[in-house]
PDB file of N, CA, C and O in Angstrom:
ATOM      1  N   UNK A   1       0.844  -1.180   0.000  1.00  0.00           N
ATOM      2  CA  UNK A   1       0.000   0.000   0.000  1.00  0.00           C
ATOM      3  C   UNK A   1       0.891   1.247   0.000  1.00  0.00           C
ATOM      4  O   UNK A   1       1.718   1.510   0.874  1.00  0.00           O
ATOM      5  N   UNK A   2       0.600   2.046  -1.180  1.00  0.00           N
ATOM      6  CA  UNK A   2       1.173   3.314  -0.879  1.00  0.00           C
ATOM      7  C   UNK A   2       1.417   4.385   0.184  1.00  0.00           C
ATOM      8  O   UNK A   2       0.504   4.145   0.974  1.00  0.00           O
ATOM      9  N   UNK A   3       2.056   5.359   0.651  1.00  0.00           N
ATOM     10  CA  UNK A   3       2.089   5.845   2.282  1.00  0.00           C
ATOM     11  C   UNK A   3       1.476   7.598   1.345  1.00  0.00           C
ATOM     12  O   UNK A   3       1.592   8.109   0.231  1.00  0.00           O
ATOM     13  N   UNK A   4       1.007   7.839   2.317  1.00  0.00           N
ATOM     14  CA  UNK A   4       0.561   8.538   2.172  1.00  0.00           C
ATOM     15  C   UNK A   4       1.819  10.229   2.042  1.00  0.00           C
ATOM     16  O   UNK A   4       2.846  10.240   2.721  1.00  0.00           O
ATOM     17  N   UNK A   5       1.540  11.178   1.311  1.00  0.00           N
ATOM     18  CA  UNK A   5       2.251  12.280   1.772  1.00  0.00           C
ATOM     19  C   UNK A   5       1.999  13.480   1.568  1.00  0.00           C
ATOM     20  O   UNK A   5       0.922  13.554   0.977  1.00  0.00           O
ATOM     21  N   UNK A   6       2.549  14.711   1.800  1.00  0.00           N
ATOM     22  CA  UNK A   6       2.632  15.908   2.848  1.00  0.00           C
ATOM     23  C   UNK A   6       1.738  15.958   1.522  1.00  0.00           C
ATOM     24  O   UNK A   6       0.533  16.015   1.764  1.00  0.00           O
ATOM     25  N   UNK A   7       2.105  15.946   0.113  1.00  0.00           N
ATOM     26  CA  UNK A   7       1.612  16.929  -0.692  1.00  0.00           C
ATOM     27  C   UNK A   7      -0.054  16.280  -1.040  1.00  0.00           C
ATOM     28  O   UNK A   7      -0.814  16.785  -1.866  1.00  0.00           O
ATOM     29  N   UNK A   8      -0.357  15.101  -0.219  1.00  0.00           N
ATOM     30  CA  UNK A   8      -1.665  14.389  -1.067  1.00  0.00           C
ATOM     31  C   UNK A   8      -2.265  15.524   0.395  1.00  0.00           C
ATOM     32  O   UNK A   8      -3.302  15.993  -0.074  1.00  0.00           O
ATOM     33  N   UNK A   9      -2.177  15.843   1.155  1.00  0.00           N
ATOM     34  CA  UNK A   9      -2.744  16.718   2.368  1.00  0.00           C
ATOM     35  C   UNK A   9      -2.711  17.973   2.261  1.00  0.00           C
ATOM     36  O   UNK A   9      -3.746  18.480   2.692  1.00  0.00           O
ATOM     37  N   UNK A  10      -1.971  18.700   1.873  1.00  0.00           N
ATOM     38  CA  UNK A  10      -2.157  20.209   1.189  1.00  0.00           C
ATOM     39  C   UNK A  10      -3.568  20.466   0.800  1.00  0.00           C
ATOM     40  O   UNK A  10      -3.941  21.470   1.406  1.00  0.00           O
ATOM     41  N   UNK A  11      -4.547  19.968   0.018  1.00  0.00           N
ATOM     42  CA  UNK A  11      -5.428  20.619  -0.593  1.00  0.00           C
ATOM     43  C   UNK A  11      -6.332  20.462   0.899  1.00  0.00           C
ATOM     44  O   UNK A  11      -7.212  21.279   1.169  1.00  0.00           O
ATOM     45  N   UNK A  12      -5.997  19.325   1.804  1.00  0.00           N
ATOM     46  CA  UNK A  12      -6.965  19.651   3.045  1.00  0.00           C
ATOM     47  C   UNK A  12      -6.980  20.813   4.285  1.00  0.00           C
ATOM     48  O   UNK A  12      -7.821  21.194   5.099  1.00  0.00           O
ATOM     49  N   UNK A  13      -5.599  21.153   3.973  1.00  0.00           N
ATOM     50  CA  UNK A  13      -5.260  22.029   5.032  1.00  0.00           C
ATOM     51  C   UNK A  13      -5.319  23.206   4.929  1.00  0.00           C
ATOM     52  O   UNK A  13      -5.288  23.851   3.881  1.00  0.00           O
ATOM     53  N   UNK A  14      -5.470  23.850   6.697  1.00  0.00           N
ATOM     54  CA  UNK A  14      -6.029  25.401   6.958  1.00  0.00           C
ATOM     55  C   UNK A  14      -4.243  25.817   5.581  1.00  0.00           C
ATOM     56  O   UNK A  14      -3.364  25.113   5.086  1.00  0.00           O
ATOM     57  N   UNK A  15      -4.650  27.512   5.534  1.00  0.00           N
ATOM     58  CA  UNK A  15      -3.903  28.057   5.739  1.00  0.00           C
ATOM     59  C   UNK A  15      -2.574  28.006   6.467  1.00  0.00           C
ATOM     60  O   UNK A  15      -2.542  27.724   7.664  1.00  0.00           O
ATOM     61  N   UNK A  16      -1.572  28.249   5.833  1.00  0.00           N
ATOM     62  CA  UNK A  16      -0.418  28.300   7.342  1.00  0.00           C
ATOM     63  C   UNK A  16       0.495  28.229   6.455  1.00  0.00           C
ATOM     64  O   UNK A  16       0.581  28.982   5.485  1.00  0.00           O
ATOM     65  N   UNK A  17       1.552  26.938   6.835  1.00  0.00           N
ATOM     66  CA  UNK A  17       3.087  26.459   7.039  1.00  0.00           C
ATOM     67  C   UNK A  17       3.517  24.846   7.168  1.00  0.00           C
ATOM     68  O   UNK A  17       4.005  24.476   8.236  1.00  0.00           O
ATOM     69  N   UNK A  18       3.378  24.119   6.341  1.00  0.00           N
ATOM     70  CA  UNK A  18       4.125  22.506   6.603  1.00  0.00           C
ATOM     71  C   UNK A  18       5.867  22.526   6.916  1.00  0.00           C
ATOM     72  O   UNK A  18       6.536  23.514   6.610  1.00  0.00           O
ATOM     73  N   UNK A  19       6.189  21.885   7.254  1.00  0.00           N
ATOM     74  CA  UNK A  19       7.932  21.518   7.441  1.00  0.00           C
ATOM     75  C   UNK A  19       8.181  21.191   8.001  1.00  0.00           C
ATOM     76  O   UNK A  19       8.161  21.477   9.198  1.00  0.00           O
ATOM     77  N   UNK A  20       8.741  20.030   7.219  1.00  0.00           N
ATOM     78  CA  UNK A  20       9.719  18.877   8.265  1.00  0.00           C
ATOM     79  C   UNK A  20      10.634  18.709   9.117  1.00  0.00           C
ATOM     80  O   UNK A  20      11.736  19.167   8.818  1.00  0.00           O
ATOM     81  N   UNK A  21      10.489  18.049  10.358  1.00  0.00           N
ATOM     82  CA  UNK A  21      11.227  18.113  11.775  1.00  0.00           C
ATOM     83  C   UNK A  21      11.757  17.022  11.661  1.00  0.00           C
ATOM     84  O   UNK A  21      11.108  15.976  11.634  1.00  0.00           O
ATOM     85  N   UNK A  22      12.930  17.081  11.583  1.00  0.00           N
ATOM     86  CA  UNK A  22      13.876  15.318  11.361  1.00  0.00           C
ATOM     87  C   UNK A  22      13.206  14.625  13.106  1.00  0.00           C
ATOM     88  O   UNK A  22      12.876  13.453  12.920  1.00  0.00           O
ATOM     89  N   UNK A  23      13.040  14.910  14.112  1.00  0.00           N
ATOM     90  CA  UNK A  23      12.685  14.344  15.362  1.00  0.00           C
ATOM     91  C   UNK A  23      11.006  14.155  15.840  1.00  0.00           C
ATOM     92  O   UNK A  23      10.443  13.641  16.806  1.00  0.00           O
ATOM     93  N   UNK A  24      10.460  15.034  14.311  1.00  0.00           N
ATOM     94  CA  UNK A  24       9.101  14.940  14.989  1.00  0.00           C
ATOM     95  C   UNK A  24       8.317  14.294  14.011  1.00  0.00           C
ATOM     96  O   UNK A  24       7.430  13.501  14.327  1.00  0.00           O
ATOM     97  N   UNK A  25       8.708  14.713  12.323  1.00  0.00           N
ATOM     98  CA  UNK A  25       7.716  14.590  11.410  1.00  0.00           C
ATOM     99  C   UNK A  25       7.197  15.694  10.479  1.00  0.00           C
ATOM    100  O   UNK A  25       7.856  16.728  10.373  1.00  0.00           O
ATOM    101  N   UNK A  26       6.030  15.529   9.785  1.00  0.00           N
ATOM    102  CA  UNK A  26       5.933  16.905   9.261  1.00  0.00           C
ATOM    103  C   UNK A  26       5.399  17.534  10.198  1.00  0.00           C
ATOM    104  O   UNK A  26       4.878  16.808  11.045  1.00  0.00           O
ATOM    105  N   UNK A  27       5.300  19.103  10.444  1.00  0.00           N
ATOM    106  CA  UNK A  27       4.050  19.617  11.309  1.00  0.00           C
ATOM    107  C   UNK A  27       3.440  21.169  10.420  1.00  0.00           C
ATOM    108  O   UNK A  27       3.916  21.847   9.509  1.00  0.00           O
ATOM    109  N   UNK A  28       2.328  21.242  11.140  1.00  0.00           N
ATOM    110  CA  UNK A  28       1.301  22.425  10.598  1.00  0.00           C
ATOM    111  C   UNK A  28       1.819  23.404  11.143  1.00  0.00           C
ATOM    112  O   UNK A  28       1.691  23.156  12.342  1.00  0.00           O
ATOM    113  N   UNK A  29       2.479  24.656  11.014  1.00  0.00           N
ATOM    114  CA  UNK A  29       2.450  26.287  11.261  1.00  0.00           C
ATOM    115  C   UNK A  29       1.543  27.287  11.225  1.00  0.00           C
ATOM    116  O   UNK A  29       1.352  27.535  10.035  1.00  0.00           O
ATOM    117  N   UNK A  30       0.994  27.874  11.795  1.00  0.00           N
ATOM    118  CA  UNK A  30      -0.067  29.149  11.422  1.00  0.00           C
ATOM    119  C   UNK A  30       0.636  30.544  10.657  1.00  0.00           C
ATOM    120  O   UNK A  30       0.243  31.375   9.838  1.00  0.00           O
ATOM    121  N   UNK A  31       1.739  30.322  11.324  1.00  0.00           N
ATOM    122  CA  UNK A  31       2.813  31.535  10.885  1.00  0.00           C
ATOM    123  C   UNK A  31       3.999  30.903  10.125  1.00  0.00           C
ATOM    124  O   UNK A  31       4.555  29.990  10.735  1.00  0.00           O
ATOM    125  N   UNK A  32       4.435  31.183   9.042  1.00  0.00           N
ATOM    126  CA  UNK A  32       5.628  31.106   8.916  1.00  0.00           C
ATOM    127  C   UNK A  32       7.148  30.857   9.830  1.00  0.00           C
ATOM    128  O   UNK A  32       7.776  31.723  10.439  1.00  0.00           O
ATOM    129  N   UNK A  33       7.459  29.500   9.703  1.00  0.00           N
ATOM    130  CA  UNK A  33       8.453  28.943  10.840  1.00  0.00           C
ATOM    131  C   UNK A  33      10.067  29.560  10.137  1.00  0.00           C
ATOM    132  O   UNK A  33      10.463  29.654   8.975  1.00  0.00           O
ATOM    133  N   UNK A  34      10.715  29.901  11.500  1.00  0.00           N
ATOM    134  CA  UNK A  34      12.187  29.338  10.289  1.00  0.00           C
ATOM    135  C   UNK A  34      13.567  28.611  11.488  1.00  0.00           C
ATOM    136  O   UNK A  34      13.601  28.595  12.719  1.00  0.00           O
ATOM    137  N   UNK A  35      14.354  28.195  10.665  1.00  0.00           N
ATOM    138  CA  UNK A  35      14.950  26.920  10.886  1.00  0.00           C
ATOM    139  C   UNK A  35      15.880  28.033  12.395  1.00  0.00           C
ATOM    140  O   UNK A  35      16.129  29.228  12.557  1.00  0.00           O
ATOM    141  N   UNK A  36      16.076  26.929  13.074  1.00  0.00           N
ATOM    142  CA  UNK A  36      16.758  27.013  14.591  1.00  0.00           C
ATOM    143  C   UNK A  36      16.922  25.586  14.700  1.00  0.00           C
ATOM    144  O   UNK A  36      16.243  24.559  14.683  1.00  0.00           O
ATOM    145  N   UNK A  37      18.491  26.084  14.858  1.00  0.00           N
ATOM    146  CA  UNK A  37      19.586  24.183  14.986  1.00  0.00           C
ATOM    147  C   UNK A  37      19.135  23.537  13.719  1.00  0.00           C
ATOM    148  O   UNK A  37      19.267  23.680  12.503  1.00  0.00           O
ATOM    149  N   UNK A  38      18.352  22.513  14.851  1.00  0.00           N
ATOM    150  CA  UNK A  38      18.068  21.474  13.641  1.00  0.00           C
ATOM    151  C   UNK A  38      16.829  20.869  13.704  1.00  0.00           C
ATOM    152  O   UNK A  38      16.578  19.670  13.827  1.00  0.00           O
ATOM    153  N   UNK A  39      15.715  22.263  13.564  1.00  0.00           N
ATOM    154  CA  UNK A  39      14.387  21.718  13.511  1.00  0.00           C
ATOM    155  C   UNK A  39      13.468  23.158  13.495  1.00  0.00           C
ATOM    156  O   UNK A  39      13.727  24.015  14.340  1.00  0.00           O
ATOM    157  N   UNK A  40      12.289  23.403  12.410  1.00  0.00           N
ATOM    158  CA  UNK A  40      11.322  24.683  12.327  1.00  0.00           C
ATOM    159  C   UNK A  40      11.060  25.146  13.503  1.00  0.00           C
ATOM    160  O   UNK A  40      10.731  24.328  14.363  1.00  0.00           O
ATOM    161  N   UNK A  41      11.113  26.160  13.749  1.00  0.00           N
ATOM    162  CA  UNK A  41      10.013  27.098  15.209  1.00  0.00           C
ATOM    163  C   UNK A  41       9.811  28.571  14.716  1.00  0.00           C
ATOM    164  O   UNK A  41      10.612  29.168  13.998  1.00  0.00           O
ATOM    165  N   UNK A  42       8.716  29.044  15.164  1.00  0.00           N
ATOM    166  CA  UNK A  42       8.216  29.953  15.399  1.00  0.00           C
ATOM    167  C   UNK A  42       9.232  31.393  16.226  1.00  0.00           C
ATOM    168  O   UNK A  42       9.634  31.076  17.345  1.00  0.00           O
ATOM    169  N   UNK A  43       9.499  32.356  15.920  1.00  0.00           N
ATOM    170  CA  UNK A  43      10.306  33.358  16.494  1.00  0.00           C
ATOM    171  C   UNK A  43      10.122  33.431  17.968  1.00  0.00           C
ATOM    172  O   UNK A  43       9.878  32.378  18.558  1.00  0.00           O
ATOM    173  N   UNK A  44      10.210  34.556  18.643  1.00  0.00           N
ATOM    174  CA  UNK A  44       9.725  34.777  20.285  1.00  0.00           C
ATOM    175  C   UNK A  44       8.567  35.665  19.994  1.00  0.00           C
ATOM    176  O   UNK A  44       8.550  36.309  18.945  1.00  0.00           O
ATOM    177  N   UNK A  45       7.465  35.750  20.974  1.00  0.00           N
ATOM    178  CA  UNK A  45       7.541  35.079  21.970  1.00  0.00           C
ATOM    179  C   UNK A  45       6.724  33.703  21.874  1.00  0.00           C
ATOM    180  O   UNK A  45       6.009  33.418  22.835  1.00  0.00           O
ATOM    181  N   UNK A  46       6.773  32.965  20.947  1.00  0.00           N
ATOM    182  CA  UNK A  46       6.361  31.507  20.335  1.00  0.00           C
ATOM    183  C   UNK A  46       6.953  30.429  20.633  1.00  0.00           C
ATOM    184  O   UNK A  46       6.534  29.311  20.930  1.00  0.00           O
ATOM    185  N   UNK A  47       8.431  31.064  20.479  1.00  0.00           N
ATOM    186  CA  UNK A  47       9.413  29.762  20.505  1.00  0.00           C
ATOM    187  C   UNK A  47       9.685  28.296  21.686  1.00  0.00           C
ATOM    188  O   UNK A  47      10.221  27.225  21.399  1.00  0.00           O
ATOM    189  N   UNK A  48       9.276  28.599  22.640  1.00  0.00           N
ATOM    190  CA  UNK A  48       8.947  27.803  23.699  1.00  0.00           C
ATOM    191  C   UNK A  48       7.967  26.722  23.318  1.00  0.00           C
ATOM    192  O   UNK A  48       8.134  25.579  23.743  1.00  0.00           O
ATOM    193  N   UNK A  49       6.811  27.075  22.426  1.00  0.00           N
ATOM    194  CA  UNK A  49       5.726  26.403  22.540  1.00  0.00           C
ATOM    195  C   UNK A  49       5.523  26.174  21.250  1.00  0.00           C
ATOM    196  O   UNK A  49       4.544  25.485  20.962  1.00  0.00           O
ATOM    197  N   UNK A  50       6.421  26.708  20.123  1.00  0.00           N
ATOM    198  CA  UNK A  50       6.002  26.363  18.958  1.00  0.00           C
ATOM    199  C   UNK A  50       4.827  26.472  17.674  1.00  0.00           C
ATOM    200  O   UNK A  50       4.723  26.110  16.503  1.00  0.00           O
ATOM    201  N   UNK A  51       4.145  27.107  18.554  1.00  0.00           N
ATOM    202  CA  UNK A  51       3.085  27.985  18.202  1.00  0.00           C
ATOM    203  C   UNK A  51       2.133  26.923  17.457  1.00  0.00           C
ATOM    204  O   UNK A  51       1.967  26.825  16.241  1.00  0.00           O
ATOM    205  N   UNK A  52       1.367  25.910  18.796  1.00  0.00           N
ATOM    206  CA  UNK A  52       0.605  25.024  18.308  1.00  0.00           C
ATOM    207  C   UNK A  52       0.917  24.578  17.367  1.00  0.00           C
ATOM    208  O   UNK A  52       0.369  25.213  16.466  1.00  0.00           O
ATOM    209  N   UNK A  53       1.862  23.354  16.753  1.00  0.00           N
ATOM    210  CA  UNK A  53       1.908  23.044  15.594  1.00  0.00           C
ATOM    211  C   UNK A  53       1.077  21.465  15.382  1.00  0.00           C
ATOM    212  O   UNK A  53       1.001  20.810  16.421  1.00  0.00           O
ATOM    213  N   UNK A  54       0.643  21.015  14.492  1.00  0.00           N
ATOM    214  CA  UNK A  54      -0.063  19.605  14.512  1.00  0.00           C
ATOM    215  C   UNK A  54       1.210  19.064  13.787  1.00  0.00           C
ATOM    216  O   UNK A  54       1.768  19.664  12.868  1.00  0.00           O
ATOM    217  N   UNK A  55       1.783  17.325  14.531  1.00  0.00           N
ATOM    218  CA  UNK A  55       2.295  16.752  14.361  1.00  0.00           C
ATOM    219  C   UNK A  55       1.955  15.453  12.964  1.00  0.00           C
ATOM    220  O   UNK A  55       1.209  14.628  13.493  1.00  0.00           O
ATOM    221  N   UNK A  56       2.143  15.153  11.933  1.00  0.00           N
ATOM    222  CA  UNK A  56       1.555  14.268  11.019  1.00  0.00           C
ATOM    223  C   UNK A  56       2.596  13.264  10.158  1.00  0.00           C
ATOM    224  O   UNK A  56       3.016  13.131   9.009  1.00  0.00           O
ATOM    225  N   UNK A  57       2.769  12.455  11.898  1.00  0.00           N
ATOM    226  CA  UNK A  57       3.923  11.729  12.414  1.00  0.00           C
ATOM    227  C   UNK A  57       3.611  10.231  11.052  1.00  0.00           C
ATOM    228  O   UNK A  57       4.616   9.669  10.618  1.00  0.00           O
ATOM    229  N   UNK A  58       2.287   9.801  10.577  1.00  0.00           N
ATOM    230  CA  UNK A  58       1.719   9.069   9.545  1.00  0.00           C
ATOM    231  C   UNK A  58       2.614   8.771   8.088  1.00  0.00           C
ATOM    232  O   UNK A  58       2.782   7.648   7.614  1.00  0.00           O
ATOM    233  N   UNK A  59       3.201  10.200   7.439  1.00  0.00           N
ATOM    234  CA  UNK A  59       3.396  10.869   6.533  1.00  0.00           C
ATOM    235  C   UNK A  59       4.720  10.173   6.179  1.00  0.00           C
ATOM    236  O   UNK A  59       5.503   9.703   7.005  1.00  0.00           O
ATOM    237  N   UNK A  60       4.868  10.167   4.852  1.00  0.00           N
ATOM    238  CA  UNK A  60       5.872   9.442   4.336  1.00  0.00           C
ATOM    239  C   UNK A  60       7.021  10.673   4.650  1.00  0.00           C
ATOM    240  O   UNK A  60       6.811  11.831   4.289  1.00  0.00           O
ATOM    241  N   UNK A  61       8.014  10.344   5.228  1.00  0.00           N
ATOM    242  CA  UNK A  61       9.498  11.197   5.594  1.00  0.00           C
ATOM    243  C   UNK A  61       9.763  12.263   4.292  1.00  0.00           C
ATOM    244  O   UNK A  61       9.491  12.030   3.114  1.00  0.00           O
ATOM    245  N   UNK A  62      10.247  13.247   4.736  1.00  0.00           N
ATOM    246  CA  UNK A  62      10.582  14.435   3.748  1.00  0.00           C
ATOM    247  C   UNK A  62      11.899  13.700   2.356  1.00  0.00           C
ATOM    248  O   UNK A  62      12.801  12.993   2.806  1.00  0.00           O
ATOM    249  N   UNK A  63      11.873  13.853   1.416  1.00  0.00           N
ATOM    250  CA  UNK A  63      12.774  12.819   0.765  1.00  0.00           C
ATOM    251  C   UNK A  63      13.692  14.267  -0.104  1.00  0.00           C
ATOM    252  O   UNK A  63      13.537  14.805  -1.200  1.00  0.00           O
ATOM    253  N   UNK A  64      14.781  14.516   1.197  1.00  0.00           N
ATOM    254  CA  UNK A  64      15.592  15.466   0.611  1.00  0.00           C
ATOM    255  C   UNK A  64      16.303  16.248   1.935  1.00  0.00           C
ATOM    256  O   UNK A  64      15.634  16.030   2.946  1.00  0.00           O
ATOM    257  N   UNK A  65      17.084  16.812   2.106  1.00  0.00           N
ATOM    258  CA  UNK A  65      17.675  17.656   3.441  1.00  0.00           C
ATOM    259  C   UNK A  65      16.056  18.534   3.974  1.00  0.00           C
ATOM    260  O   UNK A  65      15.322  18.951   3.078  1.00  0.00           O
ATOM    261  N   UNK A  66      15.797  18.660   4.922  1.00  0.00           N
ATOM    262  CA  UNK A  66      14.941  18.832   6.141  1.00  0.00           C
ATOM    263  C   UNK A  66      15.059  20.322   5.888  1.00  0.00           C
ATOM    264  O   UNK A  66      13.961  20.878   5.878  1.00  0.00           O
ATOM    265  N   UNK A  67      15.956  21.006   5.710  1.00  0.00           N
ATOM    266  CA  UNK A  67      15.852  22.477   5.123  1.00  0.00           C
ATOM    267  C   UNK A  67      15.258  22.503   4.441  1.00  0.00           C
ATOM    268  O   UNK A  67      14.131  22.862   4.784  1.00  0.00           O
ATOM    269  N   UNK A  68      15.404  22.253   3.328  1.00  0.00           N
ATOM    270  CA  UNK A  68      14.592  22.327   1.930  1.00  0.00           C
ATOM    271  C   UNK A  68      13.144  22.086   2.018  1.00  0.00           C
ATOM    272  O   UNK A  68      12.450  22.183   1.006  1.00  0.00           O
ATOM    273  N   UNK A  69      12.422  21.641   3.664  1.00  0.00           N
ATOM    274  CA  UNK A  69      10.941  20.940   3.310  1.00  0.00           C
ATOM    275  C   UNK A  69       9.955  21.761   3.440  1.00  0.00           C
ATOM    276  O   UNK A  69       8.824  21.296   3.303  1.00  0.00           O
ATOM    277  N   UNK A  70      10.150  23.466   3.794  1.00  0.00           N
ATOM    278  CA  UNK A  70       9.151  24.561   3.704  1.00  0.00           C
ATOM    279  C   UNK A  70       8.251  24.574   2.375  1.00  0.00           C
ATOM    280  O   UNK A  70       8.444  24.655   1.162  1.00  0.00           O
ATOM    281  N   UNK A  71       6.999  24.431   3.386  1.00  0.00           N
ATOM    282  CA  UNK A  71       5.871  24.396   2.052  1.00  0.00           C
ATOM    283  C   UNK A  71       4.783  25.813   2.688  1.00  0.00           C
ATOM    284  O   UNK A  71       4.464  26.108   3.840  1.00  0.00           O
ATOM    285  N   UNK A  72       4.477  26.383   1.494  1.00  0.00           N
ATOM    286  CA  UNK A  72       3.584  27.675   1.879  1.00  0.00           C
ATOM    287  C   UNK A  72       2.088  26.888   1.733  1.00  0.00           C
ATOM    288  O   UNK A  72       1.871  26.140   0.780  1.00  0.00           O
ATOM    289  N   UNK A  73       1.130  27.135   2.743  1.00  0.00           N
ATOM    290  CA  UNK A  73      -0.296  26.189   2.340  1.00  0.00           C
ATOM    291  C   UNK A  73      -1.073  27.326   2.203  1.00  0.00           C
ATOM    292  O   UNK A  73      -1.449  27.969   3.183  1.00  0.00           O
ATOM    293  N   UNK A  74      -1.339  27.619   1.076  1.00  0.00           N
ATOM    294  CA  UNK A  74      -2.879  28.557   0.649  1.00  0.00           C
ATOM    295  C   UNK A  74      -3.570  27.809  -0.705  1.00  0.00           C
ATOM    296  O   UNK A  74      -2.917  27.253  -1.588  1.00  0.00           O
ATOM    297  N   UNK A  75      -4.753  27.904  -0.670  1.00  0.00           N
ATOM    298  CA  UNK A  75      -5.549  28.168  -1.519  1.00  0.00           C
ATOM    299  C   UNK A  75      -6.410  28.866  -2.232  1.00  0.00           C
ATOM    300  O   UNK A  75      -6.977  29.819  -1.699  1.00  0.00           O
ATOM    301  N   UNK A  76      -6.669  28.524  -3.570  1.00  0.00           N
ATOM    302  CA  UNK A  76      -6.777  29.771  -4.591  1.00  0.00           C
ATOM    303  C   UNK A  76      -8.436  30.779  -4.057  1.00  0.00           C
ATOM    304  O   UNK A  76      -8.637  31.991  -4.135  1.00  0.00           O
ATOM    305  N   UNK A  77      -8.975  30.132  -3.756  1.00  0.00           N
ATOM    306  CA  UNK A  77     -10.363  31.393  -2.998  1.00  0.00           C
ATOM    307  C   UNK A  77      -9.931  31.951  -2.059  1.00  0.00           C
ATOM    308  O   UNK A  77     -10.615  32.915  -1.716  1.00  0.00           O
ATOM    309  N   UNK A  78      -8.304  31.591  -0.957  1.00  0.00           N
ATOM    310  CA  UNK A  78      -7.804  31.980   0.110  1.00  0.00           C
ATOM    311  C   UNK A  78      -7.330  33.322  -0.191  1.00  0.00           C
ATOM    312  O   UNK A  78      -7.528  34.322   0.499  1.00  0.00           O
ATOM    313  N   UNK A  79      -6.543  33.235  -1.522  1.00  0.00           N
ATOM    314  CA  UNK A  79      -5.715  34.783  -1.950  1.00  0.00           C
ATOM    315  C   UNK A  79      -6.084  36.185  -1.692  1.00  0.00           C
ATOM    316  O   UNK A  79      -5.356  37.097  -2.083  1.00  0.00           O
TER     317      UNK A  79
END
């Protein structure tokens, strides 16, 4: 059976931010994340908590360096 991935879930998701956490998986952003060490977060005063992100631990692994896995999620009635 095929695994499912980040991009077959895009057309379901809010608004926001996907990107891959080599320790967690993909996760959901509301805001635009950017890279610290070696994993996405949210600036201050967010950074502690990550700014609610949903974990979608399911998802076939990012297939490329973990930098590279920023995805912008909008849709076209969203613009």
């Amino acid at each position: 059976m095929k695994q499912i991935t980040i991009y077959d879930l895009l057309p379901l998701l809010k608004k926001g931010w996907v990107a891959y956490v080599p320790k967690f998986g993909w996760m959901w952003f509301d805001k635009k994340p950017k890279q610290l060490e070696d994993m996405w977060m949210l600036d201050w005063p967010h950074r502690e908590f990550v700014y609610a992100p949903h974990p979608f631990k399911e998802l076939a692994p990012f297939d490329g360096d973990w930098k590279d896995s920023l995805i912008k999620v909008e849709h076209k009635e969203e613009k």
